[in-house]
C-alpha positions as CSV (number, residue, x, y, z in Angstrom):
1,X,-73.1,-22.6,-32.9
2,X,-73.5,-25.2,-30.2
3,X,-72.5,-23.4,-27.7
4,X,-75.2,-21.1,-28.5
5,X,-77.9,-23.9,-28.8
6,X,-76.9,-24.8,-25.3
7,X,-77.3,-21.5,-23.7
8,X,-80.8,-21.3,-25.7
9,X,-82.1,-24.4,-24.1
10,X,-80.9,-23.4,-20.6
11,X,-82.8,-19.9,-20.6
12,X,-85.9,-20.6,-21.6
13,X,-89.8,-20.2,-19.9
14,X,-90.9,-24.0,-20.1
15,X,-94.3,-25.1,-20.3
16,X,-95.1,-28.5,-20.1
17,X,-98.8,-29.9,-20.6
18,X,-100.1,-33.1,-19.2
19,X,-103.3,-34.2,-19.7
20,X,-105.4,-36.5,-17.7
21,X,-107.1,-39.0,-18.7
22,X,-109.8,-39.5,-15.9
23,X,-111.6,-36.2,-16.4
24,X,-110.0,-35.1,-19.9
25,X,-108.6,-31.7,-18.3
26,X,-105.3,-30.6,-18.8
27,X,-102.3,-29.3,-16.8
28,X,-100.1,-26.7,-17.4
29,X,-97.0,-27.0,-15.8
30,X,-95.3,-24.0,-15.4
31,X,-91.2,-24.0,-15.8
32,X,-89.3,-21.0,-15.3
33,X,-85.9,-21.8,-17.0
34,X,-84.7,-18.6,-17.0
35,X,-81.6,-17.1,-15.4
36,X,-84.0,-14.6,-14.1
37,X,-87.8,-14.1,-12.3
38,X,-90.9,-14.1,-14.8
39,X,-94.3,-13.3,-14.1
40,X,-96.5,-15.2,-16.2
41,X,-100.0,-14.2,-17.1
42,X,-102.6,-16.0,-18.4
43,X,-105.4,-14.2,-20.2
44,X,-108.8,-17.0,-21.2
45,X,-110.6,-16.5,-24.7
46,X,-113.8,-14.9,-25.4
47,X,-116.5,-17.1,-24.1
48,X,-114.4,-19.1,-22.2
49,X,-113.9,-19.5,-18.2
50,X,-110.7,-17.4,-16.5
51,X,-108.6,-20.1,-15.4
52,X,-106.8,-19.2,-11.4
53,X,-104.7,-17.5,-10.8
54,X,-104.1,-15.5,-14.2
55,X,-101.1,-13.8,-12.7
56,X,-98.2,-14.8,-10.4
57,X,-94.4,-15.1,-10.2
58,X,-91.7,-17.6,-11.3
59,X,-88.1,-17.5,-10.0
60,X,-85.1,-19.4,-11.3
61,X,-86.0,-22.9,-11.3
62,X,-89.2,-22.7,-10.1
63,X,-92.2,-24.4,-11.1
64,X,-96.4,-24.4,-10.9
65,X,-99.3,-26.3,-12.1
66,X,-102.7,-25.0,-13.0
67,X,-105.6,-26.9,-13.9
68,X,-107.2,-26.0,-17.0
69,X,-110.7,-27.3,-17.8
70,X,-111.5,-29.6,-20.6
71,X,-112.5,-26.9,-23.4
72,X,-111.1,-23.8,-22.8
73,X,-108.6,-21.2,-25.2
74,X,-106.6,-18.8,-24.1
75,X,-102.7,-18.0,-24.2
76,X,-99.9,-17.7,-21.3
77,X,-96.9,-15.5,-21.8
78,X,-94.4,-14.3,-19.1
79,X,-93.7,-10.8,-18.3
80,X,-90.0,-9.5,-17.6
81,X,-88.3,-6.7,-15.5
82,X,-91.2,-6.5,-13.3
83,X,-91.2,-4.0,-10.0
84,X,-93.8,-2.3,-7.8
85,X,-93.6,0.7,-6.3
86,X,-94.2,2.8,-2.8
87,X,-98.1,2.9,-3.9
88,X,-97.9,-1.2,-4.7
89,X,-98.5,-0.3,-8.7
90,X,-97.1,-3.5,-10.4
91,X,-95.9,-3.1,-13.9
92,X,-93.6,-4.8,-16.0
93,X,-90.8,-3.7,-19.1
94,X,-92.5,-6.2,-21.3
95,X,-95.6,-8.1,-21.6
96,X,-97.3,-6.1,-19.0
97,X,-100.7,-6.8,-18.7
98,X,-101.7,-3.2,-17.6
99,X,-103.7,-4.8,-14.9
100,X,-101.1,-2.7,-11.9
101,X,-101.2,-5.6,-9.5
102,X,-99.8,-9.2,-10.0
103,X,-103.1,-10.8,-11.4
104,X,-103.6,-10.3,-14.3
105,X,-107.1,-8.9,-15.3
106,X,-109.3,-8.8,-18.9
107,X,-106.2,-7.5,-21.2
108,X,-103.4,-9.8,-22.3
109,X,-99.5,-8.5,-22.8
110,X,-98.6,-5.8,-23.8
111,X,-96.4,-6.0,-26.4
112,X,-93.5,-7.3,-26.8
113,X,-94.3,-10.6,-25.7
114,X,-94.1,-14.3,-26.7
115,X,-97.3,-16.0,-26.3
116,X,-98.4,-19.2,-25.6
117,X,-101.8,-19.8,-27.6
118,X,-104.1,-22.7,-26.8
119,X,-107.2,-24.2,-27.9
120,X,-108.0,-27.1,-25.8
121,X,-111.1,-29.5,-27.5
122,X,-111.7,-27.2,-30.3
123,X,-113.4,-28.4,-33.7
124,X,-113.5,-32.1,-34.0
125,X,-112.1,-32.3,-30.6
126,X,-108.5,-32.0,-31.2
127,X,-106.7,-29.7,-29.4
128,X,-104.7,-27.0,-31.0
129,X,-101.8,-25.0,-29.6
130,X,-98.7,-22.3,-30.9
131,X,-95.9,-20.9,-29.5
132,X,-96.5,-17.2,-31.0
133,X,-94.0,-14.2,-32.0
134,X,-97.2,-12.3,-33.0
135,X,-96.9,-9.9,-30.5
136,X,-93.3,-9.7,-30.3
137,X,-91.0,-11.4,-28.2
138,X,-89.0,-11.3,-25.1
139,X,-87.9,-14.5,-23.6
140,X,-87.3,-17.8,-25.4
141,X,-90.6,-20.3,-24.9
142,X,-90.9,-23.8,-25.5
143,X,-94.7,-25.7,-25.3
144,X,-94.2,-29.6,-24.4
145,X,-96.8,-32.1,-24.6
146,X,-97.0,-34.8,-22.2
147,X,-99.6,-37.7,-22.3
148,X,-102.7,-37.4,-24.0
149,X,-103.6,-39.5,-27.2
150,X,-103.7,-38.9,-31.2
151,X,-102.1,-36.9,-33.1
152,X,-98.6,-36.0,-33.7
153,X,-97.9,-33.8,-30.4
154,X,-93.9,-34.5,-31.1
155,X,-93.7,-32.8,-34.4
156,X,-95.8,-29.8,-33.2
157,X,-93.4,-29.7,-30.5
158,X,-90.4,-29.9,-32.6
159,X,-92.1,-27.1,-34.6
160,X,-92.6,-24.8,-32.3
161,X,-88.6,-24.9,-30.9
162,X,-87.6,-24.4,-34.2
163,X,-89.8,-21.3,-34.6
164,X,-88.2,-20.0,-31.1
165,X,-84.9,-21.0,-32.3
166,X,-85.0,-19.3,-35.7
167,X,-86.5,-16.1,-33.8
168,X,-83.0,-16.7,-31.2
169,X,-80.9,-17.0,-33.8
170,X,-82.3,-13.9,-35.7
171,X,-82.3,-11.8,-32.3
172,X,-78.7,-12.9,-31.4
173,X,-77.6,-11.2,-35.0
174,X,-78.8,-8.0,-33.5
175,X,-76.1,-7.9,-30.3
């Protein structure tokens, strides 16, 4: 079983968040732990700015920041077994976005995909976020907190890689 703990933990989409204390914004850092590319998407709530860029791509090892404003909702999730063809039509095996280029545009993923869900100074200020098997799932994803104050971010943290797990450990039955 540790063997397969390990391999869980190396081939995973990452996301760390780091917040800032000097204008109380947030950053997502991106981590694409994977043994393959992802194309995360990012898809902002109703009523809520689009965050830039909403779509791009992630190879082994690689890593981006984006800045996300002080209130904002919205979820990330990475898209898989992407291609584009002779007429430049992007699409993706799972979580497409249906968007046919890179960026994603007003629609989130297409199912299956594991979503990141975030509510960033929601009621009583606190923020609020869920790693999500909703709308199905195709890669392992872990949600990190970094910095910030109040609250327990470590046990929502611990919660949500024991959700993932449980969902690995149920998938890995399957093959």
């Amino acid at each position: 079983m540790a063997t397969h703990q390990l391999s869980i933990v190396l081939a995973m989409f990452f996301l760390q968040l780091f917040l800032s204390s000097q204008s109380h914004s947030s950053v997502f850092t991106m981590v694409n732990k994977c043994r393959y590319t992802v194309w995360p998407g990012v898809l902002s709530g109703a009523g809520t700015t689009q965050i830039s860029p909403t779509g791009f791509i992630l190879r082994r090892g690689e890593s981006t920041s984006v800045l996300v404003p002080t209130s904002w909702s919205g979820r990330l999730w990475c898209q898989t077994l992407c291609t584009e063809d002779s007429s430049g039509k992007f699409s993706c095996l799972t979580g497409d976005c249906g968007s046919s280029t890179l960026e994603c545009s007003s629609s989130g993923a297409i199912p299956p995909a594991t979503l990141a869900e975030f509510t960033l100074n929601g009621a009583g200020e606190v923020d609020f976020y869920d790693v999500s098997l909703v709308d199905g799932y195709n890669l392992p994803m872990m949600v990190s907190p970094n910095g910030g104050t109040g609250g327990n971010r470590t046990l929502a943290f611990i919660g949500g890689a024991i959700t993932i797990l449980a969902a690995m450990r149920q998938l890995w039955h399957l093959f």
